[in-house]
C-alpha positions in Angstrom: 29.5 9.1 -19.6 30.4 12.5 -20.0 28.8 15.1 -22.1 31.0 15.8 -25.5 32.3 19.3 -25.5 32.9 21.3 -28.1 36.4 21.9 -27.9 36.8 18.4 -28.2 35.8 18.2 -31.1 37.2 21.6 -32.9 40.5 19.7 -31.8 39.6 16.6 -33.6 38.5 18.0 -36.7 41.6 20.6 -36.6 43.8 17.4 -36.0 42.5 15.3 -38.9 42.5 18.1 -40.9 46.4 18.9 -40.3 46.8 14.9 -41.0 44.8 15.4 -44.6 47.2 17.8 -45.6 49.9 16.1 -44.6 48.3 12.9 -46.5 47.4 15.4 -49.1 51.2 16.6 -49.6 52.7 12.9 -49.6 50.2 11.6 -51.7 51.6 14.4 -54.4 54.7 14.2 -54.1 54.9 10.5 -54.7 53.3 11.2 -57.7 49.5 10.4 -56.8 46.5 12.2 -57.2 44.5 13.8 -54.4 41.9 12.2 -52.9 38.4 13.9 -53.7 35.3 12.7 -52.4 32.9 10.8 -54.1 29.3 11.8 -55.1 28.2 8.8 -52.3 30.1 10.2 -50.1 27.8 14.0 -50.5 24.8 11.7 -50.0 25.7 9.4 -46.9 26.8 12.0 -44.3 23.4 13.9 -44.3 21.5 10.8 -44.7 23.5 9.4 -41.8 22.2 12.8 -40.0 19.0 12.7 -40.8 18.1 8.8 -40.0 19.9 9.9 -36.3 17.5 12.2 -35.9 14.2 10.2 -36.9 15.4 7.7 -34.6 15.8 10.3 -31.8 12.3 11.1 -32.4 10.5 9.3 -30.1 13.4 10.4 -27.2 12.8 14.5 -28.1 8.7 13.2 -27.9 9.1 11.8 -24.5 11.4 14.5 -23.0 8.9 17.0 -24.5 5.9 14.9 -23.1 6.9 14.9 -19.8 8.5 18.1 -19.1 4.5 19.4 -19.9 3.2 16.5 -17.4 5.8 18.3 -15.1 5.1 21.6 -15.9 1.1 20.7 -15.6 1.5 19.3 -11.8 3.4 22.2 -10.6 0.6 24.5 -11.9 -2.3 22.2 -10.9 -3.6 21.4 -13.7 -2.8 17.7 -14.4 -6.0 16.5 -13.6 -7.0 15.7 -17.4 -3.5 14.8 -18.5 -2.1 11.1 -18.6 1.2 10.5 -17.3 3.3 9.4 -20.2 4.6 6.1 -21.0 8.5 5.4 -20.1 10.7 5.4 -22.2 12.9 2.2 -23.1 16.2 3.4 -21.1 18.0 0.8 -23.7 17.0 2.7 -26.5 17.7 5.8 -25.4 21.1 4.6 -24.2 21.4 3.2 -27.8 20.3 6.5 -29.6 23.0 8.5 -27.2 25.5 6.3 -28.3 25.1 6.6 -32.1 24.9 10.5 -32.0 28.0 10.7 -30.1 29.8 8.4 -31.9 28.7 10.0 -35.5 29.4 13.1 -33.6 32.9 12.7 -33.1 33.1 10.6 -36.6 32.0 13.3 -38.4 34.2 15.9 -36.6 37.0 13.6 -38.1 36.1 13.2 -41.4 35.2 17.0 -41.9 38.5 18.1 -40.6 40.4 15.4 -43.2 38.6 16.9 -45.8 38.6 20.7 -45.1 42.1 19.8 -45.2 42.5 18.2 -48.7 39.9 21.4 -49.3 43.4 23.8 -48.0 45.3 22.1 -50.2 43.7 22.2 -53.3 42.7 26.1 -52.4 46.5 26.9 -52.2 47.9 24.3 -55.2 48.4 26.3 -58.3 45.6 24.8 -60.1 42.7 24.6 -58.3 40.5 21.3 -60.0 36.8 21.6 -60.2 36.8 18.4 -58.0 37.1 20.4 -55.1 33.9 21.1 -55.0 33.1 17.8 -54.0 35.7 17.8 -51.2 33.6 21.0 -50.0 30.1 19.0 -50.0 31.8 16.1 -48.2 32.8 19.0 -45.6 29.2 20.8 -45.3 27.6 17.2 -45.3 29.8 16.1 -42.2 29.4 19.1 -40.3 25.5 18.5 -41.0 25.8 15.3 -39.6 28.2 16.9 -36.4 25.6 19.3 -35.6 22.8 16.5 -35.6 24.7 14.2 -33.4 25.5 17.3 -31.3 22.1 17.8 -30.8 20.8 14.9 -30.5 23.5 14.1 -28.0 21.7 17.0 -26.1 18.4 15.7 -26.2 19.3 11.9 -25.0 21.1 13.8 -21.7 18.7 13.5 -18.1 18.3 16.7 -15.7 19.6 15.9 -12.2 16.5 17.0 -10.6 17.8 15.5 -7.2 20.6 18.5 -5.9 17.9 20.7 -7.1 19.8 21.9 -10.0 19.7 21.0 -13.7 23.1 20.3 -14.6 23.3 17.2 -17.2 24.6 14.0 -15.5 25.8 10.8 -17.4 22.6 8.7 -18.1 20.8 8.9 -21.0 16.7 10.2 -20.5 14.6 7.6 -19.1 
């Protein structure tokens, strides 16, 4: 599986954001209201963001764990230290999965909404409901940048050419 790259998902969110103001547009000139975000909605993206990260937890402990049991052989001093346990590779498979698929969910859903946000900036009246299209936008990027991250984290070091490049497994 390959890494997600960042241009990837600039492209996504620019995309879905040229079709929300396209939806935007229609939507008003049939006569409809704009869509605006509900207060759930500012509540379930960083919550989404969050629980990724406390289930990553125990991945970031074990990559931390034994990059120090690593670190303490090569210097000689792992005589005290216990090698630590392995990891489910399931699990961390599982957790990799999750943070790039809320990755690339929430590069969607921000872009949609940053560009009902555009078209409510430039509308001749601007509603106070856009600030709730605005929260929906910070809390998606919040939950990009966690999956991002975590997406990071969940990657394996090829230690076997001698260089660190990521590969396609998840840490194990």
């Amino acid at each position: 599986m390959k890494q997600l790259k960042i241009r990837n998902l600039l492209l996504l969110a620019v995309g879905s954001g040229i079709l929300g103001a396209f939806y935007g547009m229609l939507l008003v000139s049939r006569g409809f209201a704009l869509p605006i975000a509900r207060q759930t909605t500012l509540v379930t993206m960083p919550v989404i963001g969050a629980l990724l990260f406390l289930i990553s937890v125990p991945v970031i402990r074990h990559r931390r764990l034994t990059a120090e049991y690593q670190k303490a052989l090569a210097d000689g001093k792992a005589a005290g230290l216990l090698r630590p346990k392995p990891l489910d590779p399931f699990y961390a498979v599982r957790v990799l999965l999750l943070a790039k698929s809320a990755a690339i969910a929430s590069a969607v859903f921000a872009g949609f909404q940053a560009g009902l946000v555009v078209l409510q900036l430039f509308s001749p009246v601007v509603a106070p409901s856009v600030w709730l299209n605005v929260g929906a936008v910070i809390g998606s990027i919040f939950s990009l940048v966690i999956g991002v991250m975590i997406e990071r984290f969940c990657r394996v070091r090829d230690d076997s050419g001698g260089g660190s490049a990521p590969t396609g497994g998840a840490a194990a």
